[in-house]
C-alpha positions as CSV (number, residue, x, y, z in Angstrom):
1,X,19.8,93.6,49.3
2,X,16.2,93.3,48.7
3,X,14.5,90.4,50.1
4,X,12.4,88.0,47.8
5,X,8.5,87.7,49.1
6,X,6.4,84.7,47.7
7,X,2.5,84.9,47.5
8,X,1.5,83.2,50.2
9,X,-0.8,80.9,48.0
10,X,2.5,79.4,46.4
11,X,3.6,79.2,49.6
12,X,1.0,77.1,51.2
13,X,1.0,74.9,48.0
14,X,4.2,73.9,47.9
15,X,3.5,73.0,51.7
16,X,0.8,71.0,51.2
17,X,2.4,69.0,48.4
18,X,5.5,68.1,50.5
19,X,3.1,67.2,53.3
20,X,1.1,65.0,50.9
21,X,4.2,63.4,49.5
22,X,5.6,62.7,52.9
23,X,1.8,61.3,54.4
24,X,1.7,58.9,50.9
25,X,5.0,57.6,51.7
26,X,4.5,57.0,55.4
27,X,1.0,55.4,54.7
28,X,2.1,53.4,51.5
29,X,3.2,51.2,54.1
30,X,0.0,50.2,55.1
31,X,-1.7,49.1,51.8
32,X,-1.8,48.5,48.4
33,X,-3.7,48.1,45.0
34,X,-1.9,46.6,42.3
35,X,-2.0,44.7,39.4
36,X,-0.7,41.6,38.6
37,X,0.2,40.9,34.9
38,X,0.0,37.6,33.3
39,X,3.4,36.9,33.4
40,X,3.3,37.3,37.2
41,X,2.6,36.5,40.5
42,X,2.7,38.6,43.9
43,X,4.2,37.4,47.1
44,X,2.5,39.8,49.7
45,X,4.7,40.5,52.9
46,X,3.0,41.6,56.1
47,X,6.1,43.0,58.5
48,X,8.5,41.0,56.5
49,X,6.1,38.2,56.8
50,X,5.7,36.3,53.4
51,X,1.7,36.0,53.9
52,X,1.2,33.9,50.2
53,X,1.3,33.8,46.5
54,X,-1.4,36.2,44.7
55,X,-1.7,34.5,41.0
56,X,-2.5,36.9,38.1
57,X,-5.2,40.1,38.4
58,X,-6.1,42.7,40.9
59,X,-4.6,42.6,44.2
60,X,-4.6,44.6,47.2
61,X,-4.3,44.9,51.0
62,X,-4.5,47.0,54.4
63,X,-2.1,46.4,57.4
64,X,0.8,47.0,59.2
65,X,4.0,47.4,56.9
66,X,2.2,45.4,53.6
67,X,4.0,45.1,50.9
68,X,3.5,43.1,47.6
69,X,6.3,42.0,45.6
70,X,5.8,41.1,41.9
71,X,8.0,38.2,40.1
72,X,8.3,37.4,36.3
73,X,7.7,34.3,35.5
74,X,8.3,34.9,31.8
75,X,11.2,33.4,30.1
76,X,14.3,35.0,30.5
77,X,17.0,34.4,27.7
78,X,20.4,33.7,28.5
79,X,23.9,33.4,25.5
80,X,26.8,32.1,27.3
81,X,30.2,32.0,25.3
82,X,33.2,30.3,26.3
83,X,36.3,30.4,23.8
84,X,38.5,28.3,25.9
85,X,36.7,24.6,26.6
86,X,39.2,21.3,26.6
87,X,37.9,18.0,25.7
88,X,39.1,14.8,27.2
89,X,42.1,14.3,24.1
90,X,43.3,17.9,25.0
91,X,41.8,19.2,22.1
92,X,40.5,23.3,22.9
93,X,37.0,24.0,21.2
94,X,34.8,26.8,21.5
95,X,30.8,26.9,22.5
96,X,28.1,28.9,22.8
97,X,25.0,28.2,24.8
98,X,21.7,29.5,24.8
99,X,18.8,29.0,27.2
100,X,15.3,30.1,28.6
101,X,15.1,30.1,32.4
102,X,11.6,30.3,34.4
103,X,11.4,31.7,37.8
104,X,9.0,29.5,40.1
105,X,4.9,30.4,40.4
106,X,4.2,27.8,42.8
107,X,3.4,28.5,46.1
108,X,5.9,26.2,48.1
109,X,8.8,26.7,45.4
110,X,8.2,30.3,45.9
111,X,7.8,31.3,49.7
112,X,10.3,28.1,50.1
113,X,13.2,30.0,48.2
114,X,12.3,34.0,48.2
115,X,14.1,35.2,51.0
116,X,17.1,32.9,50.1
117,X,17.3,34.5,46.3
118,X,15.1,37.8,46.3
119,X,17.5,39.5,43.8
120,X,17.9,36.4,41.9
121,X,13.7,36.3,41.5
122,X,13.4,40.4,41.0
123,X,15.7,41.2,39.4
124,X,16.9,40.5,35.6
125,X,20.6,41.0,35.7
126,X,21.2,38.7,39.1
127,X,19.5,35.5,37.4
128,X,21.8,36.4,34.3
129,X,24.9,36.3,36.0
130,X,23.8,33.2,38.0
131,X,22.8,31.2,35.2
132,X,25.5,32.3,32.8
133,X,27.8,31.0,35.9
134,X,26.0,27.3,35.9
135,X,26.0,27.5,32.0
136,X,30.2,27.9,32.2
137,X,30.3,25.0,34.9
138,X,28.0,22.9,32.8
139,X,29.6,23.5,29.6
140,X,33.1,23.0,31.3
141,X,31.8,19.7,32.8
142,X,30.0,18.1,29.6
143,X,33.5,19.1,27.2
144,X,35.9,17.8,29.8
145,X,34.0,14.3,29.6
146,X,33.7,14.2,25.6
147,X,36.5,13.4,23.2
148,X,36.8,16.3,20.4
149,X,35.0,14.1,17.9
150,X,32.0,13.2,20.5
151,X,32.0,16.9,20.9
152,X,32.1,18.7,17.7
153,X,31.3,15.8,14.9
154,X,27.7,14.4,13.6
155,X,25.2,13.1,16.6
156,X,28.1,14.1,19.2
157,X,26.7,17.7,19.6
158,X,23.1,16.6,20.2
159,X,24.8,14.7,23.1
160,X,26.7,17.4,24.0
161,X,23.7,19.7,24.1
162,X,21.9,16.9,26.1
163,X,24.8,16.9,28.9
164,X,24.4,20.6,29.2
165,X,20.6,20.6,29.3
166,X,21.1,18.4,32.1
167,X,24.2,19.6,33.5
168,X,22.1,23.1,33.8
169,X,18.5,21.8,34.9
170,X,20.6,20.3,37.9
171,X,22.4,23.7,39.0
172,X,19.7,25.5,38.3
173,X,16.6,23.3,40.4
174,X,17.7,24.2,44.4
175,X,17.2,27.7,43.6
176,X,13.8,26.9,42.2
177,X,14.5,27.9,38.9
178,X,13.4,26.0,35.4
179,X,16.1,25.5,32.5
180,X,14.3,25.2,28.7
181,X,15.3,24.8,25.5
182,X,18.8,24.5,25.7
183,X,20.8,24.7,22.4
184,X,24.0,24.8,21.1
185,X,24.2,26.9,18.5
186,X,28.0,27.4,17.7
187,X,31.0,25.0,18.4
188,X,34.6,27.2,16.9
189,X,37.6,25.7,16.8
190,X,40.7,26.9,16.7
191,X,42.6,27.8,13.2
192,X,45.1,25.0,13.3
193,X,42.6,22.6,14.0
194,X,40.2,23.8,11.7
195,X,42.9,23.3,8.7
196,X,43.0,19.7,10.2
197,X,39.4,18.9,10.1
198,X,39.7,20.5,6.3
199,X,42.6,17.9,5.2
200,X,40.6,14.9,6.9
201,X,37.4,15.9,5.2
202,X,39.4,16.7,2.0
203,X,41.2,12.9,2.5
204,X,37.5,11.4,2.8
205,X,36.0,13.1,0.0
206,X,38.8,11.6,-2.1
207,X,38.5,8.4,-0.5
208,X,34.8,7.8,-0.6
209,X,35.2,9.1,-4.3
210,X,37.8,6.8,-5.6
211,X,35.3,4.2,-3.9
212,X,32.7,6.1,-5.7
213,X,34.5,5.6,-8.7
214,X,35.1,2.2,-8.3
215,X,31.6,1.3,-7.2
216,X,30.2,2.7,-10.7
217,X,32.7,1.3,-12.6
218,X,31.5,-1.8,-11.1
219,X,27.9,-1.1,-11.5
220,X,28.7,-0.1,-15.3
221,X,30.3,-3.1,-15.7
222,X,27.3,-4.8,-14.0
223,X,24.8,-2.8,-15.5
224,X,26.7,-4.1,-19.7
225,X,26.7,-7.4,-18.3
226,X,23.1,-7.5,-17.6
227,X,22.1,-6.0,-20.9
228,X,24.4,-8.4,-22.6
229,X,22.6,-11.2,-20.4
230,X,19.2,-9.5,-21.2
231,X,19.9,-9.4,-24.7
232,X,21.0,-13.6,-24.9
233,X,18.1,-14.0,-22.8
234,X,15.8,-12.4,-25.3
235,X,17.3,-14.3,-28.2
236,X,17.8,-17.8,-25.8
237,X,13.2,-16.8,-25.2
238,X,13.0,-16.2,-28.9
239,X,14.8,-19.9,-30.1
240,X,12.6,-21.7,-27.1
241,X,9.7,-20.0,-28.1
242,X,9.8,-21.0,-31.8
243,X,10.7,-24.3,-30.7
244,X,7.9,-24.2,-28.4
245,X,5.6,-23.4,-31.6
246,X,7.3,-26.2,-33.4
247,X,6.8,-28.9,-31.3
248,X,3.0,-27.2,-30.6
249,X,2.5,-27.5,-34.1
250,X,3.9,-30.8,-34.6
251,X,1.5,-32.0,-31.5
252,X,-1.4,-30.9,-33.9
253,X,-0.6,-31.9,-36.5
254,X,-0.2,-35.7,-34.9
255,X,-3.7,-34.7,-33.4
256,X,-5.0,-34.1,-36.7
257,X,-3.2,-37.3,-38.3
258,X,-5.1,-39.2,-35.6
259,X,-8.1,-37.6,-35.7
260,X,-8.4,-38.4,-39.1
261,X,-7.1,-41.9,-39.0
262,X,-9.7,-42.3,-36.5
263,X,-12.4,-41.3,-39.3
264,X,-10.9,-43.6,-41.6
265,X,-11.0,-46.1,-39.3
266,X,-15.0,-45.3,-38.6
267,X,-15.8,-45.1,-42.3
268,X,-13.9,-48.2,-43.0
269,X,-15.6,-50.1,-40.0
270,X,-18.8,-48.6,-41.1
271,X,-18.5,-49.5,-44.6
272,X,-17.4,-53.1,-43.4
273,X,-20.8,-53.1,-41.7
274,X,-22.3,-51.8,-44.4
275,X,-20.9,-54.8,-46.5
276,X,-21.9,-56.9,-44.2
277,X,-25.4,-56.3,-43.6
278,X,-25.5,-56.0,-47.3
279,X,-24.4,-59.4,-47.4
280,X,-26.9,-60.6,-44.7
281,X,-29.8,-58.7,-46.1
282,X,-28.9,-60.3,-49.9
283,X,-28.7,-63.6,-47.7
284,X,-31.7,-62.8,-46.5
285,X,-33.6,-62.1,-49.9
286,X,-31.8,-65.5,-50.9
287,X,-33.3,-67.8,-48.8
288,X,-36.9,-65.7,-49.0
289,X,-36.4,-66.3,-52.3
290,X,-36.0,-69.4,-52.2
291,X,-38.9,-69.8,-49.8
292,X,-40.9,-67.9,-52.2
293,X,-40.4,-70.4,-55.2
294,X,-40.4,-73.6,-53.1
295,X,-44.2,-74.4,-54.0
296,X,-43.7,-73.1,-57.6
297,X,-40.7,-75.5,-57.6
298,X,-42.4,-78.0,-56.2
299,X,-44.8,-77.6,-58.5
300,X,-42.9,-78.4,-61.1
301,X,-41.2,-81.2,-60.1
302,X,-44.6,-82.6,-59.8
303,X,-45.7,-81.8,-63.4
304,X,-42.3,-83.1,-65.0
305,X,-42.5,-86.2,-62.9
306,X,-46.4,-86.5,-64.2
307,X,-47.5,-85.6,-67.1
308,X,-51.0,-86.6,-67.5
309,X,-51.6,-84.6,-64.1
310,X,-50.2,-81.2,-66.0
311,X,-53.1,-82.0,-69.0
312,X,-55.7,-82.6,-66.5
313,X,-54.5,-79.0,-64.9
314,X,-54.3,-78.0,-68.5
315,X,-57.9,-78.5,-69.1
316,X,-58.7,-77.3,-66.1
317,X,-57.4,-73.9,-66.7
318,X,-59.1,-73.8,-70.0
319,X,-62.5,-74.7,-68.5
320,X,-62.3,-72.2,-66.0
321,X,-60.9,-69.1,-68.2
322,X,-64.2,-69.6,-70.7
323,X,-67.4,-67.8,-69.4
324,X,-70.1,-67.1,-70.5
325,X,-69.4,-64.5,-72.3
326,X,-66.4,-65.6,-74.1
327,X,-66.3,-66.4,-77.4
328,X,-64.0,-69.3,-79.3
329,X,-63.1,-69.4,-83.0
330,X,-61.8,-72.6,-84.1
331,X,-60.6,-72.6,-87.8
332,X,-58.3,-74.0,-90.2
333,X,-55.9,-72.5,-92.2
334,X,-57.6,-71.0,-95.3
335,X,-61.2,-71.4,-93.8
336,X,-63.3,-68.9,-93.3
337,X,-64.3,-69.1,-89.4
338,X,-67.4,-70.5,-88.1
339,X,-69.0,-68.5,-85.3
340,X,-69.9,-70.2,-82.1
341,X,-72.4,-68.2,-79.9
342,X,-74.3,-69.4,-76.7
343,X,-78.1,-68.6,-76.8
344,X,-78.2,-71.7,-80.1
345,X,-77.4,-69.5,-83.2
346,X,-76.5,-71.1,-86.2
347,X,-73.9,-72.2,-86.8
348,X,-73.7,-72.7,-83.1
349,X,-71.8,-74.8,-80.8
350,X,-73.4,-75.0,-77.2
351,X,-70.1,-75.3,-75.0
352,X,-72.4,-75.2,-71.7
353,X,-73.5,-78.9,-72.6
354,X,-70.1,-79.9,-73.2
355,X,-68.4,-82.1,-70.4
């Protein structure tokens, strides 16, 4: 046979790259230069030593067996079913759980519980199985202590949900672990019990709608009788308010009766007045009057009662209308008149010598 010859350079590579592979992995135990994600932390080991917790960022070592370990501490989501859960009345329901669960970042939680539950911290599946085992336990627990209605019906499954959350949070804390947003999304129920549920629902709805029924019948009837009410009311308003108006127009009428009774009664008392100082001033002119013609009156009581008195007054009054300038006439009937002057004319009659 002939024998197969490699070039030694191939030779000497393939040498050197073992040799390099074997010197990395026999030094990789004494350092390293990682990076730690967000959703991290490190724990670094020296010989199996857990030396601390490196927090997000660049980390890196040189020593004697190092080793850095990285944890998630990003959510990890967890669906638990369980067909087969018994309430406290025996009744068999189904749930299905879900469920965020934190590994630890802090420092005591984590070099506290790391060598207890490595795979349970590094490792996706092991928390899974762990937690869907407390999530069975918890669910088991909460149904077990819950009637089928507390479970399954209205508020009852926030309640239920609450146990579990609970329930969960208290399995899951010794192992350093953090239980969020639990939920129960599904609750099934078995086929027979199912067609139950459906004939009591069905019985309700007919129930609350014959009381539906009978509650708007009432309100109908309620509803006519207030319109029938409203209406007498309206006609009742309309018959008070015209008698309202009456009895308002009646009032002013009275007040105009009286207000012009009252005038009457003014103009009579002022034409009474009237009368009366008419009266009292006529009373008045009476007696001035009278006071006016007391000395004329007087008078002539005192020429009636002497006659010779009312001559001598007579001749007085002639004496004193002629002047000097007057002229007198005396004639007789049929005679021509003679003319009298002053200043001695002929015929002339002096009447300043006469006595």
């Amino acid at each position: 046979m002939r024998s197969i010859s490699f070039p030694k350079w191939l030779t000497w590579g393939i040498v050197t790259l073992v040799g390099v592979v074997i010197l990395a992995t026999v030094i990789r135990s004494f350092w390293y230069f990682e990076v730690i994600n967000n959703d991290e932390v490190g724990i670094a080991i020296e010989a199996g030593q857990i030396q601390g917790v490196k927090q997000p960022g660049i980390a890196y070592d040189l020593g004697l067996f190092v080793e850095l370990v990285k944890i998630k501490t990003s959510a990890v989501a967890i669906t638990v079913d369980d067909p087969e859960l018994i309430t406290s009345d025996k009744q068999r329901i189904g749930l299905q759980v879900t469920a965020d669960v934190f590994r630890p970042s802090e420092r005591d939680l984590v070099t506290g519980n790391y060598a207890r539950y490595r795979g349970i911290y590094t490792d996706d599946n092991s928390l899974q199985q762990r937690m869907t085992a407390f999530t069975l336990q918890a669910m088991k627990v909460c149904v077990g202590d819950k009637k089928f209605d507390e479970a399954v019906i209205g508020s009852g499954r926030d309640a239920l949900r609450a146990c579990i959350d609970e329930e969960l949070s208290t399995l899951a804390e010794p192992l350093g672990l953090e239980v969020r947003n639990v939920a129960v999304p599904q609750v099934t129920i078995s086929p027979e019990v199912q067609a139950a549920l459906d004939a009591i629902v069905q019985s309700r709805l007919l129930t609350e709608k014959a009381k539906q029924d009978v509650e708007k019948a009432q309100q109908e009837s309620l509803a006519s009788q207030a319109v029938e009410e409203g209406r007498i009311r309206v006609e009742q308003s309309k018959l008070q308010e015209e008698a309202r108006q009456q009895v308002t127009l009646q009032q002013l009428k009275e007040q105009q009766l009286e207000a012009q009774l009252t005038v009457i009664e003014q103009e009579t008392i002022n034409a009474q007045a009237q009368l009366e100082l008419t009266q009292a001033q006529q009373q008045v002119a009476d007696e001035q009057a009278q006071i006016d013609l007391a000395k004329e009156i007087a008078l002539a009581q005192l020429y009636a009662a002497n006659p010779d008195y009312v001559s001598l007054q007579i001749a007085l009054a002639n004496a004193q209308s002629i002047k000097e300038t007057d002229k007198l006439i005396f004639t007789q009937d049929g005679v021509f008149p003679n003319l009298i002057f002053n200043n001695g004319a002929v015929p002339s009659f002096d009447v300043g010598s006469q006595p």
